[in-house]
VOFI-903868 format. One record per residue (C-alpha): x, y, z. Coordinates in steps of 0.2 Angstrom, whole numbers, padded with zeros to 4 digits, always signed. Layout:
XYZ ...
//
This chain:
+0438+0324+0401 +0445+0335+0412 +0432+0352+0418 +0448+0366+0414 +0435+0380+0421 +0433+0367+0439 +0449+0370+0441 +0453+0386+0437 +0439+0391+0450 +0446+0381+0465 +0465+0392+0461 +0458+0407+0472 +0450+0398+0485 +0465+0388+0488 +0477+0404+0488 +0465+0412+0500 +0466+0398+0511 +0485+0399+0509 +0487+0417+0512 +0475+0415+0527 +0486+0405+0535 +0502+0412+0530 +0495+0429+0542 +0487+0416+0557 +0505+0410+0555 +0513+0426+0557 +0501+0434+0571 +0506+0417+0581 +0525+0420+0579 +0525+0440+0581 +0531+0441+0600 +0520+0456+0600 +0502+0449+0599 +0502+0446+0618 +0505+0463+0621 +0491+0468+0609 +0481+0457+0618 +0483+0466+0635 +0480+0482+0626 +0464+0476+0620 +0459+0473+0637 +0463+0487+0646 +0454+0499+0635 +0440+0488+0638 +0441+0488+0657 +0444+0508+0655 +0428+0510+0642 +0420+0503+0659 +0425+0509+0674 +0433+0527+0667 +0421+0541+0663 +0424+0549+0644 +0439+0538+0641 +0433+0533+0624 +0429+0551+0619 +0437+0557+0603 +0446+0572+0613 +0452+0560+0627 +0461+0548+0612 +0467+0561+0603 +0475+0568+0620 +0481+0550+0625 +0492+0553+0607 +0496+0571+0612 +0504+0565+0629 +0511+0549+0621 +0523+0556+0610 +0530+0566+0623 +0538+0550+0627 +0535+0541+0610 +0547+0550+0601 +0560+0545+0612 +0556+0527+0615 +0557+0524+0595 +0576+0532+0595 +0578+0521+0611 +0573+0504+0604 +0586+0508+0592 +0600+0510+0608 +0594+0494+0618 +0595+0484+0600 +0612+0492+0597 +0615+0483+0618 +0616+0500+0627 +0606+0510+0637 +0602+0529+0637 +0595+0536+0653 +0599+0553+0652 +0585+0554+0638 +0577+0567+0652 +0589+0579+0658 +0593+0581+0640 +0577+0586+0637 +0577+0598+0651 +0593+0606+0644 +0588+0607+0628 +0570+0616+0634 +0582+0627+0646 +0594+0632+0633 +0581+0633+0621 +0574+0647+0631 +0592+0657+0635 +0595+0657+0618 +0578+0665+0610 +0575+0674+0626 +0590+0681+0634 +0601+0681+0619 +0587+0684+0605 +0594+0673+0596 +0581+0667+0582 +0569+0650+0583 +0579+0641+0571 +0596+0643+0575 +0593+0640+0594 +0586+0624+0587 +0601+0619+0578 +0614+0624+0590 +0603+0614+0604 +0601+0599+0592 +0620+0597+0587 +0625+0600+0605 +0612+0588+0610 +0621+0576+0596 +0639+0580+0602 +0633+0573+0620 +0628+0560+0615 +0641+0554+0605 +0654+0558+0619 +0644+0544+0629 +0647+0532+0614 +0666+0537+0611 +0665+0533+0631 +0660+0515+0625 +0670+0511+0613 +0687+0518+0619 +0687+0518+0637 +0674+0503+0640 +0662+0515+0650 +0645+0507+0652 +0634+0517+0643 +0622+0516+0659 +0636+0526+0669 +0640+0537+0657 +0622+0542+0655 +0620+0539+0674 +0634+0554+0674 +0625+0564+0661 +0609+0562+0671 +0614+0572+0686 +0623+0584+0677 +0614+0592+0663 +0598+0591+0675 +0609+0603+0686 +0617+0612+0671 +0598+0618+0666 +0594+0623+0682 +0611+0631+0682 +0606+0641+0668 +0588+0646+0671 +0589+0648+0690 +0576+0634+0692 +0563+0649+0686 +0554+0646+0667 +0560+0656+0655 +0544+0665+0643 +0546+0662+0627 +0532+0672+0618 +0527+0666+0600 +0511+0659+0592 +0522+0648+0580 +0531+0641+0595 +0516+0637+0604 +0510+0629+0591 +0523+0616+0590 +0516+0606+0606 +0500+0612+0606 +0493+0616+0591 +0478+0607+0580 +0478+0600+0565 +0462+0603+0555 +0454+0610+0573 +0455+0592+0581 +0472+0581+0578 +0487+0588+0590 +0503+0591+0582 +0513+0583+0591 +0504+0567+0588 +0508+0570+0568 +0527+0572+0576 +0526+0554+0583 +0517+0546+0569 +0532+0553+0556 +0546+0549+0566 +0540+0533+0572 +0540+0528+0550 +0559+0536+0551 +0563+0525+0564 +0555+0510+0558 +0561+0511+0541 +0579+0513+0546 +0578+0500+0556 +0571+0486+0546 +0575+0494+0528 +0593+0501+0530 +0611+0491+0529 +0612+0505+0547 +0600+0496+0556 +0604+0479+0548 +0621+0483+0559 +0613+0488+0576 +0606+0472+0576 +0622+0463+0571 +0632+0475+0582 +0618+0471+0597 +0617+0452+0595 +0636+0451+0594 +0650+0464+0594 +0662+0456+0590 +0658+0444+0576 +0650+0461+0570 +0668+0470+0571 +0676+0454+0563 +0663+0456+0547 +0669+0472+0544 +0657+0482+0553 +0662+0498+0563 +0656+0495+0580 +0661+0512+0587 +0653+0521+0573 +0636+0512+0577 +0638+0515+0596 +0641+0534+0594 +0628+0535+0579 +0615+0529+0592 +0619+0537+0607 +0619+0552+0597 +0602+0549+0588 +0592+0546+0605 +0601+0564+0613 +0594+0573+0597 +0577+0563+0598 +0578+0568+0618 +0580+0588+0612 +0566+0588+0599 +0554+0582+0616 +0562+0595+0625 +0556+0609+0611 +0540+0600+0611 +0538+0601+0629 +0544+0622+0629 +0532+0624+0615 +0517+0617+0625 +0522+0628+0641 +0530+0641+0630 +0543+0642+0641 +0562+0636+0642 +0561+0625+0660 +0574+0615+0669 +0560+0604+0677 +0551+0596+0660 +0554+0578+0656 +0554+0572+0675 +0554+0554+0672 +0553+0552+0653 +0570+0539+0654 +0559+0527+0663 +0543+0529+0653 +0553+0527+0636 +0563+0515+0642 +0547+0502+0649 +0539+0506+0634 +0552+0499+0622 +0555+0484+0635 +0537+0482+0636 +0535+0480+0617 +0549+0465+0617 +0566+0474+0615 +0579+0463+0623 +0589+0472+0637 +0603+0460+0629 +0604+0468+0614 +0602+0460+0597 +0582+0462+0599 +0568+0473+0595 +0555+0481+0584 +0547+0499+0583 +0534+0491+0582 +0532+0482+0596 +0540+0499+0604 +0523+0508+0598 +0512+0496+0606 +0523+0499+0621 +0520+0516+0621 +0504+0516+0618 +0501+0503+0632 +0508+0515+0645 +0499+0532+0637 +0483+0522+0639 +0487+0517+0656 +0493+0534+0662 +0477+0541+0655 +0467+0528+0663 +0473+0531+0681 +0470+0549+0677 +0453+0548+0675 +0452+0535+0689 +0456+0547+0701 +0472+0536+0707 +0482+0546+0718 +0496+0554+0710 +0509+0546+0723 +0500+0529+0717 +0504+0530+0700 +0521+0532+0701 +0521+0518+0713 +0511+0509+0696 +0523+0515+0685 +0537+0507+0695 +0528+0489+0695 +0526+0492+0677 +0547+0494+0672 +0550+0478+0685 +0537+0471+0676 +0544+0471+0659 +0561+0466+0667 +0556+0453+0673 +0544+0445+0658 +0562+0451+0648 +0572+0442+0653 +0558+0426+0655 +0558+0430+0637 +0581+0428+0636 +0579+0413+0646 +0565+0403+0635 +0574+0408+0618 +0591+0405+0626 +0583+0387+0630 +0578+0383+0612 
//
């Protein structure tokens, strides 16, 4: 006769084992656990050689600093899927801190409405760069290239190069200010718009498009998909994203400045490469994207506290894009291959 209660307790152990190897399975396909593991590794080489790198107030400032960049990383994972590039991500934030600063300043205009004139304007620009893609064929990497030099010049047209005080405690608060007297703000900025992101990429029939629209445009445009209308929505999502850094970086200085953001394009846009979006388009998490980020953070910090000259680190930071290049495009060839 056959033992019914036997049976019945071998069912878990078996769907354990299942589930067990339905994660291992996972873990070995997500292109990000290499990534993770090189993370791993340089916080342990840093616990060792960096003085007070694993200190509670040196992680929470790695987060601080990280979403300085973070934020705009997330929106641009979203550009490089869509197949486009956005390296003006910089000098729009220096704008947006610049005019931020006119505004309230000069103008006494209040907090909020500065804000939303800076954001749609921030918006506007951005879609301009799009429309330049759809209907004209204009790379978006000369487009933004364009857009680089001039709103860099534009802020410093409008400030004179000099900071502009903004005096407010609320304002200040906004890039650093504390949580519950030890988590920053801004980190609480990165963690939110990083769910935003990720959740309208992977949940959404938007981002569903800027992958179709990235791997192919036009078999996308043949399905019934409206190419420019993703093109310009992202251009114009990773300006805005690039503003909200500029307040963040205005709030921490408490002052509009033309000179903020100094090489944000490139850190945002290594991170997102560096967490396994395809230059080509048509690939990319924001997940791997927060790896990314916090890869370079950690890294930043690390040579920080290593005393690495300062010329030397961006000398790093250079190896680090070329880097993620290059192991890009290994990454294009291989799954091109199969």
């Amino acid at each position: 006769m056959l033992n019914t209660d036997s049976v019945k307790s071998t069912e878990p152990e078996v769907d354990a084992h299942g589930r067990t190897r339905e994660v291992l399975t996972r873990l070995r396909s997500w292109d990000g656990i290499g990534l993770f593991a090189v993370l791993v590794v340089l916080y342990v080489v840093l616990a060792v050689r960096a003085p007070n790198f694993l200190t509670s107030s040196n992680q929470l400032n790695i987060l601080q600093q990280a979403a300085f960049f973070g934020i705009v990383a997330f929106t641009m994972t979203l550009v490089i899927v869509a197949g486009e590039i956005d390296i003006s991500v910089g000098s729009m934030a220096a704008l947006s801190s610049a005019l931020l600063g006119v505004l309230v300043a000069h103008h006494g205009w209040p907090m909020w409405a500065a804000c939303l004139v800076v954001l749609v304007s921030a918006a506007c620009v951005g879609a301009c760069a799009g429309l330049l893609r759809s209907w004209f064929g204009v790379p978006t990497f000369i487009s933004t290239l364009a857009l680089y030099l001039a709103l860099r010049g534009l802020a410093m047209l409008i400030t004179d190069t000099f900071p502009i005080p903004v005096d407010s405690d609320k304002f200040f608060f906004w890039g650093s200010g504390k949580i519950g007297g030890d988590v920053p703000v801004a980190a609480v900025y990165l963690v939110v718009i990083f769910v935003i992101v990720a959740v309208v990429a992977r949940k959404t029939v938007f981002g569903r498009t800027v992958y179709a629209v990235g791997g192919n445009a036009r078999s996308a445009e043949l399905s019934g998909i409206n190419v420019t209308a993703v093109r310009v929505s992202v251009m114009a999502i990773s300006a805005v994203a690039a503003a909200i850094t500029g307040f963040l970086l205005s709030a921490q200085l408490s002052s509009g400045n033309s000179t903020v953001a100094n090489g944000l394009e490139f850190d945002a846009i290594a991170a997102a490469i560096i967490g396994g979006s395809s230059l080509s388009g048509g690939k990319g998490t924001v997940v791997g994207t927060l790896i990314g980020v916090l890869f370079v953070a950690v890294l930043l910090n690390g040579m920080v506290l290593l005393g690495v000259n300062p010329y030397a680190q961006q000398v790093v930071r250079g190896v680090v894009v070329l880097l993620a290049v290059l192991v890009n495009v290994w990454r294009s060839r291989r799954t091109a291959a199969t």
